[in-house]
C-alpha positions in Angstrom: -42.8 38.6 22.5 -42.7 35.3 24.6 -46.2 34.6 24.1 -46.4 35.0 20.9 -43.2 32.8 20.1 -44.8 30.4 22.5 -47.9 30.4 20.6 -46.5 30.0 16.8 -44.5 27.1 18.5 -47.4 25.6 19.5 -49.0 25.9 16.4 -46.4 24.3 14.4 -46.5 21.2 16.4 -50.1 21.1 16.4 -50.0 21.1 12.4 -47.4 18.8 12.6 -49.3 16.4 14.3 -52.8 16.9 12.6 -50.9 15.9 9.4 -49.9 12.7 10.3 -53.6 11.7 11.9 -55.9 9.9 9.5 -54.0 8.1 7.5 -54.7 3.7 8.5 -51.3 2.2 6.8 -48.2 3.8 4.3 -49.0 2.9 1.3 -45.0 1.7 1.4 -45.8 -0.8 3.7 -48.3 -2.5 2.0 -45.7 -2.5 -1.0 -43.2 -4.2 1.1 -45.3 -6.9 2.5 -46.6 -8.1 -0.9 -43.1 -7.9 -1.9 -41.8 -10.2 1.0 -45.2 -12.3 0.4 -44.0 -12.4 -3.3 -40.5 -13.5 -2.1 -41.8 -16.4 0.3 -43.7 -17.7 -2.7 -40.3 -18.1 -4.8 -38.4 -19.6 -2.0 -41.1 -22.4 -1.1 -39.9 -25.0 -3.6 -36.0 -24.2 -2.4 -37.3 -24.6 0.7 -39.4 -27.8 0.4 -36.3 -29.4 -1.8 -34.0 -28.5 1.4 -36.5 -30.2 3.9 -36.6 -33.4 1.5 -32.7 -33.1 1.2 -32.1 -33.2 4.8 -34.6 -36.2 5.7 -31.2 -38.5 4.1 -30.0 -41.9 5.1 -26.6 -42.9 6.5 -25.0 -45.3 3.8 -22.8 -47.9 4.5 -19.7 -48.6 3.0 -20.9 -51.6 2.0 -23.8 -50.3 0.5 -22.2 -48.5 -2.2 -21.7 -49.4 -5.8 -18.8 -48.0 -7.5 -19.0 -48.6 -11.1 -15.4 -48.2 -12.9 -15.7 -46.8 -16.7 -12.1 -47.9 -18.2 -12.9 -47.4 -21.7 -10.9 -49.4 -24.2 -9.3 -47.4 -26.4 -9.0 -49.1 -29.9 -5.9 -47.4 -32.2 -6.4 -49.1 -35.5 -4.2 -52.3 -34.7 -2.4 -54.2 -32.6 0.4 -52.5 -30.4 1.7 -56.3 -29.4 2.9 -56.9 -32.8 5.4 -53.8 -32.3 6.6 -54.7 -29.1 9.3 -57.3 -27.6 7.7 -60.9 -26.5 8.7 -60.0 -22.9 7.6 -56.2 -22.7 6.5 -55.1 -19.3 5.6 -51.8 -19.1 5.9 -51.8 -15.6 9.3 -53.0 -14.5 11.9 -50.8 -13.1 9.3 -49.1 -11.3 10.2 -50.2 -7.7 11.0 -48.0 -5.4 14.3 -47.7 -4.3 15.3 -45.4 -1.4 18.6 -44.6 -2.8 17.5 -42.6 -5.8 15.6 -40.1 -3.7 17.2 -37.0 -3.0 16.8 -35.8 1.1 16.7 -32.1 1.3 17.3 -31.0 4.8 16.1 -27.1 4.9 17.3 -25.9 7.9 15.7 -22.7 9.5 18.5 -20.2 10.5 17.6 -18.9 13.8 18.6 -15.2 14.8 19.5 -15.2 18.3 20.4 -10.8 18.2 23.9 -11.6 18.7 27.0 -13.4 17.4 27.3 -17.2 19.4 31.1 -17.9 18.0 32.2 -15.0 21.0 31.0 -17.6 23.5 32.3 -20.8 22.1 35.8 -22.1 22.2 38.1 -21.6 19.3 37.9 -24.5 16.6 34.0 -25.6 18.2 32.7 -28.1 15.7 29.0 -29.3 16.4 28.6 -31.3 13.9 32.5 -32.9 14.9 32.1 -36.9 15.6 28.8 -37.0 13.1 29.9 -37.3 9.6 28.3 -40.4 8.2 28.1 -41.6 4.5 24.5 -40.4 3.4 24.2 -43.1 1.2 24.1 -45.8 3.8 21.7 -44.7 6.1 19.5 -44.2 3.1 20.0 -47.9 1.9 19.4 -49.0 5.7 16.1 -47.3 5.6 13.0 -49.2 5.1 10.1 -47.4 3.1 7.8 -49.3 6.0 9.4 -48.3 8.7 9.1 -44.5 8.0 6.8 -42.7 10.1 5.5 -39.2 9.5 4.4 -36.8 12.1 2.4 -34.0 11.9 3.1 -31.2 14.5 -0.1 -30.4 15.9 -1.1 -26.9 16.8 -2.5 -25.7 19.7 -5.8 -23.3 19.0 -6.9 -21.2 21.7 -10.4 -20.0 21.0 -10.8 -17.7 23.9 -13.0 -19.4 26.4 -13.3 -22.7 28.2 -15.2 -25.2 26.4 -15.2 -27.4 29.5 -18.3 -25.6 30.3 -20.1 -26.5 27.2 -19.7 -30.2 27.4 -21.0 -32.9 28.9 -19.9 -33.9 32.8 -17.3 -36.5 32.4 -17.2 -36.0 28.2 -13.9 -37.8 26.9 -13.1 -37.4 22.9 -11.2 -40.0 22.9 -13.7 -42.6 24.5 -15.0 -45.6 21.8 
């Protein structure tokens, strides 16, 4: 019985492989490479316009020509004649520090437990600091603000010491 399982096994591989002899290419294949060849045909201008694209100059500031379009706007008649001699559209529109509003949003910050057990009885923080808003604000000169951006340090996971120069400094002119 092992002989004969033995030799139906062998047979079925043999006619396994015998029908995969003779054959040169899959007709699939030859499908697929006309297809890609068809493909490569359509991208060529794409890729010709890309290689022209990236062949570009560096412009100078100085180089470039702004061109402003304010286009006069004609109503029918003269808006002068229905204005006073002295009208200016533009006064009262300095700033002044006084009218804007300060919003101070403070973040409340959850330490897990109350802090008024380990402060003395009538603690006032803010004692000694009460100061008329206005003032400061009219003391305040829009020049003088500053505004600073909190910068953020990313860690990306690996040293990039190792991928730059000997002796590279950023900050160098």
């Amino acid at each position: 019985m092992k002989k004969i399982s033995v030799v139906i096994g062998i047979g079925v591989v043999t006619l396994l492989l015998v029908s995969f002899v003779g054959r040169d290419a899959c007709e699939k294949s030859r499908d697929h490479h006309e297809k890609l060849n068809a493909i490569h045909e359509l991208q060529q201008p794409f890729l010709q316009h890309l290689e022209t694209e990236s062949n570009t100059e560096v412009l100078r500031v100085e180089d470039i020509v702004v061109i402003g379009s304010e286009e006069e706007i004609n109503l029918g008649f003269d808006t002068a004649y229905y204005l006073p001699d002295d009208f200016n559209a533009y006064e009262g529109m300095e700033l002044n520090l006084a009218d804007i509003n300060l919003i101070d949003v403070e973040e409340e910050i959850d330490l897990g437990f109350d802090t008024s057990k380990y402060l003395p009885i009538g603690f006032n923080a803010y004692e000694g600091m009460q100061n008329d808003s206005n003032t400061i604000v009219q003391e305040l000169d829009v020049n003088d603000l500053q505004i600073i951006e909190a910068e953020v340090e990313i860690d990306l996971g690996f040293d990039t010491q190792k991928y730059l120069p000997k002796g590279f400094d950023p900050y160098a002119k």
